[in-house]
C-alpha positions as CSV (number, residue, x, y, z in Angstrom):
1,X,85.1,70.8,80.8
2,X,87.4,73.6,79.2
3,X,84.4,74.6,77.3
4,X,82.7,75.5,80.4
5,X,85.5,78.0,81.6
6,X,85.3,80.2,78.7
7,X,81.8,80.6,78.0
8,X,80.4,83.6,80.5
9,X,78.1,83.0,83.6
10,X,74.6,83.6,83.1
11,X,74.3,87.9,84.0
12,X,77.8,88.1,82.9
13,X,79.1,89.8,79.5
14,X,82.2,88.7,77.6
15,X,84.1,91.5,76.3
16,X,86.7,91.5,73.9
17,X,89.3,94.5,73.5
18,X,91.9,93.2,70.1
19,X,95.4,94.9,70.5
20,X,94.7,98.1,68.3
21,X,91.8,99.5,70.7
22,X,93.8,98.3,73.7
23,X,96.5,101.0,72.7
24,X,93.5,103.3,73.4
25,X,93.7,107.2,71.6
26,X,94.7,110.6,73.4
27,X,92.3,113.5,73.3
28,X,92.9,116.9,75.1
29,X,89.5,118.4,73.7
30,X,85.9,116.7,73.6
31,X,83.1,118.3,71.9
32,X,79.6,117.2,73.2
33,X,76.3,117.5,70.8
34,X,72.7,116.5,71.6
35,X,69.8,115.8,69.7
36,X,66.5,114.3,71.5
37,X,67.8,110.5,70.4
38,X,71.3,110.6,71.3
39,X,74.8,112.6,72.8
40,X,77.6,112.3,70.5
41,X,80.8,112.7,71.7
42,X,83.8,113.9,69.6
43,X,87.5,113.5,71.2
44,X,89.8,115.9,69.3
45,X,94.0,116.0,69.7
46,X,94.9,119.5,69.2
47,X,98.7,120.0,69.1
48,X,101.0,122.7,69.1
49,X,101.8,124.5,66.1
50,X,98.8,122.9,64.1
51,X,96.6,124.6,63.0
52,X,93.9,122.7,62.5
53,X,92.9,119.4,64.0
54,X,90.8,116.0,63.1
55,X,88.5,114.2,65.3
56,X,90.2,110.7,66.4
57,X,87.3,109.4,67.5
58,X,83.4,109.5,67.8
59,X,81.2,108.3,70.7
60,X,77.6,107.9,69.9
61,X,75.0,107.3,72.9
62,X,71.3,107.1,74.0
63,X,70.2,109.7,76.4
64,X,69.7,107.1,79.2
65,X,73.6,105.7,78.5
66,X,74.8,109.7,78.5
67,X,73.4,109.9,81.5
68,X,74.6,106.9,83.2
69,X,77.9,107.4,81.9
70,X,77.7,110.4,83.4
71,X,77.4,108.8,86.7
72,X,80.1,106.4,86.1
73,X,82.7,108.9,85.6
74,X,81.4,110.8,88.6
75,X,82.1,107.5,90.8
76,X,85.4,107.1,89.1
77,X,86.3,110.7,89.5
78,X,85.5,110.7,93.3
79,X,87.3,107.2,93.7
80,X,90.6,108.7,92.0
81,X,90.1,112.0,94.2
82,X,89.9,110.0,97.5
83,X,93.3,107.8,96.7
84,X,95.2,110.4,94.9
85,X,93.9,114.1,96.4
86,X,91.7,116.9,94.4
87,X,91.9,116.9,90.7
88,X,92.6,120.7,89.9
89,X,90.3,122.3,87.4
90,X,91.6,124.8,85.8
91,X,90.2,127.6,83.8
92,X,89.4,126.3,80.9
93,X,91.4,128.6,78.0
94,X,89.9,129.9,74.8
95,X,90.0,128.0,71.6
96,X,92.6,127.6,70.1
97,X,94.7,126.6,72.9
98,X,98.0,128.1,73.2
99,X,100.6,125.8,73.6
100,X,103.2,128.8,73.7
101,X,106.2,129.7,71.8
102,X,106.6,127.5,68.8
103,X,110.2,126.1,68.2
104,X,112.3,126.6,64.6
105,X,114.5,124.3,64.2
């Protein structure tokens, strides 16, 4: 009878997410690239004082899971909004970004 409690219900998917991929990767710049079969997404960490920075990770995706990705985050976005108040978007600044003065130690 345990069996039956881990295997998924019919319509349901069983996701795993292993320790590594739970501790999830920051990005503060995504660069977005289209051909006519997919979107790939590229999440960059650019730091102060570096002066040059390597993607941490790659998203590849059909136009039809772009686009309803694009929806979820929308949903999410609004969700957030409504609980916590407006996001604040502000202007996005040119590339490089400047973190401001660098310290010497």
């Amino acid at each position: 009878m345990a069996d039956n409690q881990n295997k998924p219900k019919q319509g349901q998917i069983n996701i795993e997410l292993d320790e590594t991929v739970a501790q999830g990767i920051y990005s503060n710049l995504a660069i977005i690239n289209h051909s006519v079969s997919e979107f790939v997404v590229d999440f960059v960490r650019i730091m102060p004082g570096t002066p040059k920075s390597k993607v941490k990770s790659r998203i590849i995706l059909t136009p039809q899971h772009a686009k309803r990705f694009l929806k979820a985050l929308n949903e999410n976005i609004k969700r957030f909004e409504n609980t916590h108040g407006e996001i604040k978007d502000f202007e996005q600044p040119p590339i490089p970004l400047n973190f401001g003065p660098t310290g010497e130690a």
